[in-house]
N, C-alpha and C positions, 0 to 999 in steps of 0.2 A: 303740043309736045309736053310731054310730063317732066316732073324733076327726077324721075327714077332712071338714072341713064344716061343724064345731061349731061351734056358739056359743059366748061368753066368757061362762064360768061362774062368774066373781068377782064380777062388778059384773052379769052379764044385762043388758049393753048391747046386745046382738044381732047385734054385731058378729061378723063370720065371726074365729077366731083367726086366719088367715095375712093379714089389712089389717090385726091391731092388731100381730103381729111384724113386720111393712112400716112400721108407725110407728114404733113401737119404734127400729128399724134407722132411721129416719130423724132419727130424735130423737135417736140415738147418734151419728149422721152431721157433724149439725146443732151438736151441744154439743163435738165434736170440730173442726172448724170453728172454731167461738167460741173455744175456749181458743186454739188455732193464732193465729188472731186477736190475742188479747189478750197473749199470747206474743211475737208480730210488734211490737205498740203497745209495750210493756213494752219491748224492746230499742231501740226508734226511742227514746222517751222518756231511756234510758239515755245513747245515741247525743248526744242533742241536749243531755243536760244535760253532759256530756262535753265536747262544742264550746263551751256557754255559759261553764263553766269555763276553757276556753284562750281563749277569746276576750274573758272578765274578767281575766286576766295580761294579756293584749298591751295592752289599755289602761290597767291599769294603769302598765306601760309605758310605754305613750307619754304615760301624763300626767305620768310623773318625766321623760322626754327633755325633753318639751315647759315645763316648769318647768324646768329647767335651761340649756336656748334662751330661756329670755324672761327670763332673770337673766344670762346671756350676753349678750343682746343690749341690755340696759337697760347691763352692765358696757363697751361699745364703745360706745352713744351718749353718755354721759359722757368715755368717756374721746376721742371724734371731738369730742366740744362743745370739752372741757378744751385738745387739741390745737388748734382751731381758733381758739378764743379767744388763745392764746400764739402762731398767726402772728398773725393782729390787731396784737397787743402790740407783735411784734417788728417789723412794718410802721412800725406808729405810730412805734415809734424808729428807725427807718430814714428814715423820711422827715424824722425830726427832726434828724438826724446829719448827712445828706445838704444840708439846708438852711441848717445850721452851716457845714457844711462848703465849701457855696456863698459866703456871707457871707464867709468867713474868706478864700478864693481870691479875690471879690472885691476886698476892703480890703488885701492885701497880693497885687500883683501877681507880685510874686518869688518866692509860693513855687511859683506854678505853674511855674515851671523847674526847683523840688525833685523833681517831683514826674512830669515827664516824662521 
């Protein structure tokens, strides 16, 4: 009996040997694929944890700018209140001065010629 045509004399599955080295050979094919595969997954995975990384600084980031702006801007509405409260103030005694001041022009005629 020759090896050209023979059967698989390990196991006597009956299989011809050149379809079980065609599997073989596909099964090498196949498991080289896979790693390539897994290879390609592994680097993406690498890749993405990579960006997850810069993209946890830039927010962390922006959550100090943005605590910084909301202590800023709480420090200008106090101090927009503080200022606007003091023209108020200043109003108020403007117009108290100004009504003195009327009073006093009325009851002495003379000094409106001081004064012009």
């Amino acid at each position: 009996r020759s090896h050209f045509g023979s059967s698989c004399h390990l196991c006597n599955c009956g299989l011809p040997e050149s379809t079980m080295a065609s599997q073989r050979d596909a099964q090498v094919e196949q498991a080289k694929q896979l790693h390539q595969h897994i290879q390609e997954m592994t680097e993406k995975v690498e890749t993405l944890e990579g960006q997850i990384g810069n993209l946890d600084k830039e927010k962390t980031q922006i959550q100090e700018q943005l605590q910084a702006l909301n202590s800023r801007l709480g420090e200008v509405q106090r101090e927009h209140n503080d200022k606007t409260q003091e023209i108020r103030t200043i109003q108020a005694q403007l117009e108290e001065k100004e009504s003195r001041y009327m009073k006093m022009l009325e009851a002495q005629p003379s000094l409106v010629h001081v004064f012009k």
